[in-house]
N, CA, C and O atoms as a Tinker XYZ file with bonds, in Angstrom:
   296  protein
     1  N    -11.774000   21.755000   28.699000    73     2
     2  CA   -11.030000   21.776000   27.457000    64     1     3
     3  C    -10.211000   20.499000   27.347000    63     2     4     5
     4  O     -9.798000   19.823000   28.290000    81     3
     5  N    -10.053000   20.289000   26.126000    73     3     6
     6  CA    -8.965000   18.962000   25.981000    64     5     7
     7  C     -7.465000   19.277000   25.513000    63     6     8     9
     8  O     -7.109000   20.114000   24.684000    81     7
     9  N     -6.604000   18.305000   26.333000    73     7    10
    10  CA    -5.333000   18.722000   25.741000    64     9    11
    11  C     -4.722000   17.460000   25.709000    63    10    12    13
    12  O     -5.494000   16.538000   25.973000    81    11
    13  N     -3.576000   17.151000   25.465000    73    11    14
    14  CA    -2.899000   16.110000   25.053000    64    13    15
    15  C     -1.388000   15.489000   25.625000    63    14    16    17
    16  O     -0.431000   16.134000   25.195000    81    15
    17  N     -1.156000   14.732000   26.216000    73    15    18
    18  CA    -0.130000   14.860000   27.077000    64    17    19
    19  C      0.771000   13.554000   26.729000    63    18    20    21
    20  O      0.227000   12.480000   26.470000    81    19
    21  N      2.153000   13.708000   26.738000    73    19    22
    22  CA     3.112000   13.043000   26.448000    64    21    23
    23  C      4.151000   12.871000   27.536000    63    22    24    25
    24  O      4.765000   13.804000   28.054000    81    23
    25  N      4.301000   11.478000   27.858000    73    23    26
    26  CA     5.318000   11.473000   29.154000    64    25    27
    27  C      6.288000   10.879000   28.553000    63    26    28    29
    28  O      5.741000   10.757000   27.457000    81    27
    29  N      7.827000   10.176000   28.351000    73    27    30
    30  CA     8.771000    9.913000   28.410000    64    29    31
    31  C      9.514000    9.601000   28.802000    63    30    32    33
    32  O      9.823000   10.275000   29.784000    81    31
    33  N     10.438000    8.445000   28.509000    73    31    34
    34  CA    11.432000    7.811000   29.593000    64    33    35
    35  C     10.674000    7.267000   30.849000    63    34    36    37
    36  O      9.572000    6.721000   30.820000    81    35
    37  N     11.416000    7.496000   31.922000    73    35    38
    38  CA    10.898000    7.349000   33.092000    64    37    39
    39  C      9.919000    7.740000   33.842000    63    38    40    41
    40  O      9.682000    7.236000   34.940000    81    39
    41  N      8.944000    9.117000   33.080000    73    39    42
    42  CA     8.019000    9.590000   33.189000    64    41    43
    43  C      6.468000    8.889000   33.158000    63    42    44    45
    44  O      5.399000    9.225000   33.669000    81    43
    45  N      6.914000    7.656000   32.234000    73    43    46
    46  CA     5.934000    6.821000   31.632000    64    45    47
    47  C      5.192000    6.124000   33.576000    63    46    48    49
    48  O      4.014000    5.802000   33.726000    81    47
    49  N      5.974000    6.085000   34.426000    73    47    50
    50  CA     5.642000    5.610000   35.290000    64    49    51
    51  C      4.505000    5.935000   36.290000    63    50    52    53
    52  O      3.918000    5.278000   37.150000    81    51
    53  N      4.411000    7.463000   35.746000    73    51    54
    54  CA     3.652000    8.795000   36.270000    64    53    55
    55  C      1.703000    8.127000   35.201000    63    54    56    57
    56  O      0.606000    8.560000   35.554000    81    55
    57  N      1.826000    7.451000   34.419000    73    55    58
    58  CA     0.489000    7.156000   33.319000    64    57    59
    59  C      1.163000    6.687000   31.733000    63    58    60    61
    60  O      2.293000    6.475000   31.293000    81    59
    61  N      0.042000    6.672000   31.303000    73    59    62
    62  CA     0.119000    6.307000   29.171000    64    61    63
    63  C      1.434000    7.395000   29.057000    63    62    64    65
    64  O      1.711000    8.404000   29.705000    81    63
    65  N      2.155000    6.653000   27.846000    73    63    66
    66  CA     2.975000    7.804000   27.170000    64    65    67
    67  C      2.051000    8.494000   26.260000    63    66    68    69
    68  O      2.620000    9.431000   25.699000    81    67
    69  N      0.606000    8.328000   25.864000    73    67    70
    70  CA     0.297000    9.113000   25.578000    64    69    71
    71  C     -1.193000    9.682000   25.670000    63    70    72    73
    72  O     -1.717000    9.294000   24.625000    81    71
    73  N     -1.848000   10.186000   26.177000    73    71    74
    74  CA    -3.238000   10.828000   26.731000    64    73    75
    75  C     -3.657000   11.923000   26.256000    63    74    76    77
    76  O     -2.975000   12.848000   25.814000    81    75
    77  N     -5.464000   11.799000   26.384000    73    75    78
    78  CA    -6.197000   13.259000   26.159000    64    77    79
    79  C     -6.609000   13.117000   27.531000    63    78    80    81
    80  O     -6.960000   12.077000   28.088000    81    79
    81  N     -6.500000   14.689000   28.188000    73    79    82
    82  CA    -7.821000   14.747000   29.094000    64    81    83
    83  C     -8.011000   16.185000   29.077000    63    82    84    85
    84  O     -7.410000   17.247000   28.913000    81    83
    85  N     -9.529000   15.519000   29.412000    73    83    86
    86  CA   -10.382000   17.069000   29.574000    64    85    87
    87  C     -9.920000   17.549000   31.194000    63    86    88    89
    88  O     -9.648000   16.890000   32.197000    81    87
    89  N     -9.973000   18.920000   30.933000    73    87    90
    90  CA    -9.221000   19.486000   32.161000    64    89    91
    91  C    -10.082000   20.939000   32.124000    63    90    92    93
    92  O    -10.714000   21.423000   31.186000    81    91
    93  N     -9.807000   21.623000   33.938000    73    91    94
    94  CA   -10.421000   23.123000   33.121000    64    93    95
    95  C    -10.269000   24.347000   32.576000    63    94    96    97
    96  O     -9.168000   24.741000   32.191000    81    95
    97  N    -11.228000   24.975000   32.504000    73    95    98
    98  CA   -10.090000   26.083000   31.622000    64    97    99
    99  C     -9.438000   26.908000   31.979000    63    98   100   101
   100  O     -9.087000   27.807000   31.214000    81    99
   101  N     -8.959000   26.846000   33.651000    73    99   102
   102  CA    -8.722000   27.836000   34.246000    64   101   103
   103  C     -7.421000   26.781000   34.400000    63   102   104   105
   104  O     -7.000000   27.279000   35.444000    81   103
   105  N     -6.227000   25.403000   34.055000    73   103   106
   106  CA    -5.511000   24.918000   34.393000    64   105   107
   107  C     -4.514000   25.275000   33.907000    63   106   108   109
   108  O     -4.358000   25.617000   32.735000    81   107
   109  N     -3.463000   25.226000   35.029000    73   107   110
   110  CA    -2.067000   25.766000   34.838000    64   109   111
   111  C     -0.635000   24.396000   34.273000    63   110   112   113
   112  O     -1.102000   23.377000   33.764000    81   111
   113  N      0.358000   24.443000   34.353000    73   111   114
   114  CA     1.127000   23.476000   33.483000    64   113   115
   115  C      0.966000   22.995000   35.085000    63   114   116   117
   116  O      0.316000   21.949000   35.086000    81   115
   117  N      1.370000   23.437000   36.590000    73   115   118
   118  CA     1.249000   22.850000   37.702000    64   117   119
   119  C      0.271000   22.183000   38.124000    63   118   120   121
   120  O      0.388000   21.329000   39.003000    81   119
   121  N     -0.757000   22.464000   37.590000    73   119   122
   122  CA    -1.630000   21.770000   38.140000    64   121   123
   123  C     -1.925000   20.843000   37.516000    63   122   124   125
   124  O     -2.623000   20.164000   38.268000    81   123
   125  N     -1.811000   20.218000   36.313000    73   123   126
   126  CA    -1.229000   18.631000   35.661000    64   125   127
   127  C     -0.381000   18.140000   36.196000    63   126   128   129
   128  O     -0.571000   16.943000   36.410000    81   127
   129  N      0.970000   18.726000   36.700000    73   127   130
   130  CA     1.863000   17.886000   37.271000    64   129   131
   131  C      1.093000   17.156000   37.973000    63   130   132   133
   132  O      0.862000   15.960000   37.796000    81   131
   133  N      0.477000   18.171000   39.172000    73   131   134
   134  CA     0.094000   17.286000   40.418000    64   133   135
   135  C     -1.252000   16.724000   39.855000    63   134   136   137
   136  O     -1.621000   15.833000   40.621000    81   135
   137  N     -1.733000   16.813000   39.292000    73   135   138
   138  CA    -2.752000   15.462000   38.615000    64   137   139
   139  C     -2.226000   14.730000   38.243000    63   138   140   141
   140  O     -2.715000   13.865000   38.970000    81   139
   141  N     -1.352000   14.056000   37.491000    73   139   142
   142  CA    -0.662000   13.517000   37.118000    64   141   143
   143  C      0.291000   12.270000   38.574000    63   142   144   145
   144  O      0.800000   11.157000   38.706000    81   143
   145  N      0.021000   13.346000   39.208000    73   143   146
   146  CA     0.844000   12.883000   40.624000    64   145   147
   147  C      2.781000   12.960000   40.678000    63   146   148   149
   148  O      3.534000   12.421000   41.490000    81   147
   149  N      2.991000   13.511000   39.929000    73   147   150
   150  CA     4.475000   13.877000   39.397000    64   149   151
   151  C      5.077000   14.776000   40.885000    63   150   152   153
   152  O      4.467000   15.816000   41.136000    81   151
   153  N      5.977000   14.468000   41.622000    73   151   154
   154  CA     6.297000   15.338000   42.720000    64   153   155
   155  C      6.940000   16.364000   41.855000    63   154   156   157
   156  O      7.790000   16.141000   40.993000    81   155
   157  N      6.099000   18.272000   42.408000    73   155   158
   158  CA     6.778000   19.043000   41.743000    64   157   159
   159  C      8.708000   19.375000   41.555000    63   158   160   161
   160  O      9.181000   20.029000   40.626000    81   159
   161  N      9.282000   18.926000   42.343000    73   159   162
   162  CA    10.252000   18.941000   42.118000    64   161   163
   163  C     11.050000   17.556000   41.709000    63   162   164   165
   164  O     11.874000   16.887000   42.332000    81   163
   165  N     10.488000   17.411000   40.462000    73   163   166
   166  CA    11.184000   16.100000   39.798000    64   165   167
   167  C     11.592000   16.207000   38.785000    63   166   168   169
   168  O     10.744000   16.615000   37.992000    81   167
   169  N     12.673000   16.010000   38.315000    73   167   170
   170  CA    13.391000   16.871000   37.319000    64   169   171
   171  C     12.935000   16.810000   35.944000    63   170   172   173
   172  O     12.803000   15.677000   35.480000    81   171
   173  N     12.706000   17.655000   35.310000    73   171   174
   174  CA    12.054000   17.456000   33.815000    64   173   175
   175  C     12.181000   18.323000   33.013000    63   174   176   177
   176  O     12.376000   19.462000   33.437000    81   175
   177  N     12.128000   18.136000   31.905000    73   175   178
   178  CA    12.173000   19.167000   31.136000    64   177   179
   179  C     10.354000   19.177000   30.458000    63   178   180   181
   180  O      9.702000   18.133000   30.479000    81   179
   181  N      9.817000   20.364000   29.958000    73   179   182
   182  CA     8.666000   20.530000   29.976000    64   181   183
   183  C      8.329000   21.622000   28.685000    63   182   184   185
   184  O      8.552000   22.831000   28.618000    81   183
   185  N      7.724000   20.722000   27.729000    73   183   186
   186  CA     7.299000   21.561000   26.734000    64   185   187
   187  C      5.777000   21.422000   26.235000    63   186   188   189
   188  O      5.163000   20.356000   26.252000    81   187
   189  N      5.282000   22.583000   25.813000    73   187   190
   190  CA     3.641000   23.160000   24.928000    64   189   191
   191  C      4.271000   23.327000   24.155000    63   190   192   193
   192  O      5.293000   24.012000   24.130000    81   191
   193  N      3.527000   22.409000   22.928000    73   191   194
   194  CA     3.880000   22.642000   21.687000    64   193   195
   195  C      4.727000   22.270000   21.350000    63   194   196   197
   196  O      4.647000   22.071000   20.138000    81   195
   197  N      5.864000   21.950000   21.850000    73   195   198
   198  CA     7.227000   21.922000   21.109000    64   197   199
   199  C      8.098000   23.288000   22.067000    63   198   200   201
   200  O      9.315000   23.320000   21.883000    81   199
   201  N      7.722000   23.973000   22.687000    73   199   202
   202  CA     8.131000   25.132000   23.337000    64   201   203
   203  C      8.863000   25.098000   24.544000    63   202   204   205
   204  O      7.986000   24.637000   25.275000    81   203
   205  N     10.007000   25.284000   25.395000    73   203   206
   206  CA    10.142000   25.112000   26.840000    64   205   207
   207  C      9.099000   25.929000   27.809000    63   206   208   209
   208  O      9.044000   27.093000   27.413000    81   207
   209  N      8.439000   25.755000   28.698000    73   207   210
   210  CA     7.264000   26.254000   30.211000    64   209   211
   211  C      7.522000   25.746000   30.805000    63   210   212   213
   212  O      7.852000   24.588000   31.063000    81   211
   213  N      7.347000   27.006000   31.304000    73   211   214
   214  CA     7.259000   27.297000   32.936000    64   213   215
   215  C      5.959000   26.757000   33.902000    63   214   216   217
   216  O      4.813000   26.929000   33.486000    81   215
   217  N      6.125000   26.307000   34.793000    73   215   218
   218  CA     5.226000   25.539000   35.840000    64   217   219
   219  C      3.713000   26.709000   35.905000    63   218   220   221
   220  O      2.560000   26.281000   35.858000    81   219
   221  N      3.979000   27.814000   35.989000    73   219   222
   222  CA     2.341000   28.677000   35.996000    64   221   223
   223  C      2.052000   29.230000   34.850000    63   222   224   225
   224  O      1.518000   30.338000   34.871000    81   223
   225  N      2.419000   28.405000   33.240000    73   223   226
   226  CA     1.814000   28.556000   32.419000    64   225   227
   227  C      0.605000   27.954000   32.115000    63   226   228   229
   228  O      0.419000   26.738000   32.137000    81   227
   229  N     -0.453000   29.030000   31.751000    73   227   230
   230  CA    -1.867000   28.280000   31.381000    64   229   231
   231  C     -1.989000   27.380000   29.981000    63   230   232   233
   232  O     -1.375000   27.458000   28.917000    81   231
   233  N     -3.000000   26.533000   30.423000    73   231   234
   234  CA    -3.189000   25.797000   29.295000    64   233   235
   235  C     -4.094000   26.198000   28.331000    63   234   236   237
   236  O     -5.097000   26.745000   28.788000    81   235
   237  N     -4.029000   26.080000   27.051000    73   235   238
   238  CA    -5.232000   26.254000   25.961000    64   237   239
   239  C     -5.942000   25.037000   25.617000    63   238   240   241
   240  O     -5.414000   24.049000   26.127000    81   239
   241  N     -7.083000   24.762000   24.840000    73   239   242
   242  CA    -7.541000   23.411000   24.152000    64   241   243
   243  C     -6.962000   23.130000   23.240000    63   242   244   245
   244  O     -6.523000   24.071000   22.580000    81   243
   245  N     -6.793000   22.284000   22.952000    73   243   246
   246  CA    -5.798000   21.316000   22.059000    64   245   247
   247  C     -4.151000   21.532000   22.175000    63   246   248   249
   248  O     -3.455000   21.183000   21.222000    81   247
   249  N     -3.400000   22.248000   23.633000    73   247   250
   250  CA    -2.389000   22.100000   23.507000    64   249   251
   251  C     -1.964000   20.666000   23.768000    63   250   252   253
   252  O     -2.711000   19.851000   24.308000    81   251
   253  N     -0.179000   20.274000   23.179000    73   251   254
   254  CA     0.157000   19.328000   23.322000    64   253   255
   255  C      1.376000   19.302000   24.217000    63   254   256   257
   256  O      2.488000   19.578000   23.766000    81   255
   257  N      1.068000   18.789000   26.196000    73   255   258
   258  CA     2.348000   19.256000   26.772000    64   257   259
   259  C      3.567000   17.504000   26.455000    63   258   260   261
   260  O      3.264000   16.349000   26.155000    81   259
   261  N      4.491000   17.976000   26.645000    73   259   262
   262  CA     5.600000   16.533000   26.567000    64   261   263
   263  C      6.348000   17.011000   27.955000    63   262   264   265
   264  O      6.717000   18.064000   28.475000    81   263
   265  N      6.347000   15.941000   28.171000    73   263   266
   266  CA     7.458000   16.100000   29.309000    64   265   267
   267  C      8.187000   14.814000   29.339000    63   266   268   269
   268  O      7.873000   13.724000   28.861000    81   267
   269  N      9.628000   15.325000   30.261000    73   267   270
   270  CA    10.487000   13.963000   29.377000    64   269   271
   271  C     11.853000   14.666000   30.693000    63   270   272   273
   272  O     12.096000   15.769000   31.182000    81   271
   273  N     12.466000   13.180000   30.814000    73   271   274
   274  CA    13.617000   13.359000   32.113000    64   273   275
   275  C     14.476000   14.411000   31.671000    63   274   276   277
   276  O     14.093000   15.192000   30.800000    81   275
   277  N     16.018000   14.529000   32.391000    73   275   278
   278  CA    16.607000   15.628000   32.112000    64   277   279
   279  C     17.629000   14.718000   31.079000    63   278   280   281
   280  O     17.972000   13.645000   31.576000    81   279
   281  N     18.065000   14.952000   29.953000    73   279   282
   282  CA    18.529000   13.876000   28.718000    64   281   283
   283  C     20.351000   14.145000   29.206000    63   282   284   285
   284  O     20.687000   15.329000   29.256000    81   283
   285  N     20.994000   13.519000   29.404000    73   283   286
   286  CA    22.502000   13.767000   28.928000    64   285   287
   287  C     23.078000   12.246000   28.400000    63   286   288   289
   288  O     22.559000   11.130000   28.402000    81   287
   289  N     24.746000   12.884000   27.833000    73   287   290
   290  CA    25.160000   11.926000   27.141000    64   289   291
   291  C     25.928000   12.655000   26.705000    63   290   292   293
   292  O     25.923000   13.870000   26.903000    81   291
   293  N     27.241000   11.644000   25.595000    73   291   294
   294  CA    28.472000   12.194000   25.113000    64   293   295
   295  C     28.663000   11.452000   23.391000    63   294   296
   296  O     29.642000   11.736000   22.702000    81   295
């Protein structure tokens, strides 16, 4: 299946800020991280769709994940 992936900020370092890949259909939001090569505990915030997920959410075709550092400021 194909899905669509968006990295951010400092994330960009991990690949493209922005990509398709075919993946299978049995893939979880974790198991992009670590394709991706992202150490799972690196801080991020993580959305499908526009949505906040969780690390053993499955993927559909044509979702769009973003992921992006942890944002603060005043």
């Amino acid at each position: 299946m194909k899905i669509v992936v968006k990295l951010f900020a400092n994330l960009r370092d991990f690949g493209p800020k922005y990509q398709e890949l075919e993946v299978p259909d049995d893939f979880k939001l974790i198991d992009l991280i670590n394709k991706l090569g992202i150490p799972e505990k690196y801080p991020m915030i993580k959305l499908i769709n526009g949505e906040f997920a969780e690390l053993n959410t499955s993927l559909k075709e044509g979702d769009t994940i973003s992921l992006f550092p942890p944002i603060a400021g005043g």
